[in-house]
N, C-alpha and C positions, 0 to 999 in steps of 0.2 A: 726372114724372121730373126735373123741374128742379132739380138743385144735389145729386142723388144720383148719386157715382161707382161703376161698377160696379166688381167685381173686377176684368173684363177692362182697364178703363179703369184703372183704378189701378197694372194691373201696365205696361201700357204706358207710363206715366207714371213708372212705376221705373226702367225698363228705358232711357227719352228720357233720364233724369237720369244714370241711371248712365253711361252711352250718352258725353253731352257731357264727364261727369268724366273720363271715358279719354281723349278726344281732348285735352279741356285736359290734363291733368295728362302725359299718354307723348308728347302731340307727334304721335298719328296719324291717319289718314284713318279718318271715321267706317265705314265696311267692317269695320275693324282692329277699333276699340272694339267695335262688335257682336259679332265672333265673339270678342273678351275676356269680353263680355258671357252669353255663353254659354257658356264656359268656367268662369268663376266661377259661374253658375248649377248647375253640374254638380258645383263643391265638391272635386272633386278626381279626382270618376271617370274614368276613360277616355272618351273618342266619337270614334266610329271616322271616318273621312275621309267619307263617304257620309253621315254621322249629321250630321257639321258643316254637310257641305254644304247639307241640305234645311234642317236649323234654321235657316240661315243668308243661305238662296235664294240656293248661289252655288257654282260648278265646283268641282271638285276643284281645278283647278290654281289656281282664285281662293284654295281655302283657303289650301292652301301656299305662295301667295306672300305672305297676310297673314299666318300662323305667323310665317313669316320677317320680315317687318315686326315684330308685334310681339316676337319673341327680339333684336330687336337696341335695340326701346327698353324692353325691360326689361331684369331681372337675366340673369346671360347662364342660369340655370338655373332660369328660371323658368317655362317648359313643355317638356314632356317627351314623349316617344313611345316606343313601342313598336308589336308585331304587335295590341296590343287598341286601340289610338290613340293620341289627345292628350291632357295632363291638363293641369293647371296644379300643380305642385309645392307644399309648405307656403312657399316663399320665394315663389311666384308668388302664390298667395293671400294671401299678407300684403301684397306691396308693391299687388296691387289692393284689397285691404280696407283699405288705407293712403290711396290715393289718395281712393277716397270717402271718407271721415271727414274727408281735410283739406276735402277739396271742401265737404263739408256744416257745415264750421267755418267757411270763407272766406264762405260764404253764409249763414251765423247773424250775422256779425260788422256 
């Protein structure tokens, strides 16, 4: 098995990377970037407050207080809610599909 990554390893490995790109880049506690991290993984859908929570191993009121975290270091409309959940907006997908790409230029360079 030596020097072969598994899928699971690999995604974990995305997820670290991406993970560190949001805390560099928004300025937040890695908690925040996780459930960013999950957000963007969802691409735009809804996930309901319960749904976050378990992806994210973490209270309801822990979501919401990092919702609120990160709505204040992103664009002010960059995630959204509703009765079906959380999304992250086409503005909030960009500025975190923005963030990685510099991230991943700053670390080519």
């Amino acid at each position: 098995m030596g020097g072969i990554i598994t899928r699971q390893a690999s995604e974990a490995i995305t997820l670290a990377a991406r993970s560190a790109a949001f805390v560099h880049w928004f300025g937040v506690e890695r908690r925040c970037a996780e459930l960013l991290c999950v957000l963007v993984s969802a691409n735009g859908s809804p996930l309901t407050l319960p749904q976050l929570a378990v992806l994210c191993s973490a209270t309801d009121a822990s979501i919401r207080l990092r919702v609120h975290l990160l709505r204040k270091a992103m664009e002010a409309e960059a995630i959204d809610r509703d009765e079906t959940g959380y999304w992250l907006t086409d503005v909030g997908l960009a500025e975190a599909r923005n963030a990685m790409a510099e991230m991943a230029r700053s670390l080519a360079a």
